[in-house]
N, C-alpha and C positions, 0 to 999 in steps of 0.2 A: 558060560559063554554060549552053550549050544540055546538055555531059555532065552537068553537076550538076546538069540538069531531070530528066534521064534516068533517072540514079541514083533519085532521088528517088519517081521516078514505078514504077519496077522494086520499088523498097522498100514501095512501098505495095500495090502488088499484088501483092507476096508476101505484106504483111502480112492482105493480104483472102483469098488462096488456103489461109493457114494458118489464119483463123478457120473458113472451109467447110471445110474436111479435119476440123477439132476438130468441126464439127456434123454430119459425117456419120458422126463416131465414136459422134458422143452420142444420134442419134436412129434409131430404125431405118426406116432408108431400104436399097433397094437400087439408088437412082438414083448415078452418076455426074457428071450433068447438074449445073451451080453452083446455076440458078435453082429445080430440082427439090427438090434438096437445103435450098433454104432456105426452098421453100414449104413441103415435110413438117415441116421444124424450126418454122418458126410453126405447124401445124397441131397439132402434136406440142407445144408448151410450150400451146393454147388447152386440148389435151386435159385436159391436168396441171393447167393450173390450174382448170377444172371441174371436177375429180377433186376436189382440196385444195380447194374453196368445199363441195361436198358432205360432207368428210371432217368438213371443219369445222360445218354445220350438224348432222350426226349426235353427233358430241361434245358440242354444246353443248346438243341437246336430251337427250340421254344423264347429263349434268350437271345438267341443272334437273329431269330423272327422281331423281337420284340425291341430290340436294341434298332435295328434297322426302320421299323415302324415311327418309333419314337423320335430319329435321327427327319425319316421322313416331315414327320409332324412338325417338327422344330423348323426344318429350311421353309416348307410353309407356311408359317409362322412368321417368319422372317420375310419372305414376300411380301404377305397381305401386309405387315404393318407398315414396311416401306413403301405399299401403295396408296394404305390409307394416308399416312404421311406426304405425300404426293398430293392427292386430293385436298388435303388440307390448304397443302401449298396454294392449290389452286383455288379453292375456293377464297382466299385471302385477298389472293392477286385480283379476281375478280372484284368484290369489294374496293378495289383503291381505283376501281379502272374506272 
C-alpha cells in the first residue's frame, strides 16, 4: 500500500513538473525557479487577456464606424439614383414636348 502511495505521489509530480516545463516553453521567462515561472505565466496570460479586451473594444468601435459609414453610403446611394431616375424622367418628357 505505502509503494502504490509512492508511485502515485511520484506520478503526480511529474505530472506537475511537466505542466511548468510546458509554461516555461510558453511564456517568456528566463526564471528556472517553479514558483517564478508560474507567477510570470499568470502575469503573462493577465497581460494577453488585456491585450484581447482592448483588441476587442477597437474592433467593435471600428465596426459600429464602419456599419454607420456603410449605412451612410447606401442612403446616398439611394438619393442619387432617385435623382438620376428623375432626370431621366425628364429628359423623356422633354423629347415628347
Amino acid at each position: 500500500k505505502k509503494l502504490n502511495h509512492k508511485e502515485v505521489e511520484r506520478r503526480r509530480r511529474e505530472t506537475i513538473n511537466n505542466a511548468i516545463r510546458e509554461l516555461q516553453e510558453l511564456v517568456p521567462t528566463t526564471h528556472t525557479n517553479k514558483a517564478q515561472i508560474i507567477r510570470k505565466a499568470s502575469e503573462f496570460i493577465k497581460k494577453l487577456k488585456e491585450k484581447e479586451e482592448n483588441l476587442v473594444n477597437k474592433w467593435t468601435l471600428e465596426k459600429i464606424i464602419t456599419d454607420q459609414a456603410i449605412s451612410e453610403l447606401a442612403n446616398s446611394n439611394e438619393k442619387l439614383k432617385s435623382e438620376l431616375e428623375k432626370a431621366y424622367r425628364e429628359i423623356e418628357h422633354r423629347k415628347h414636348v
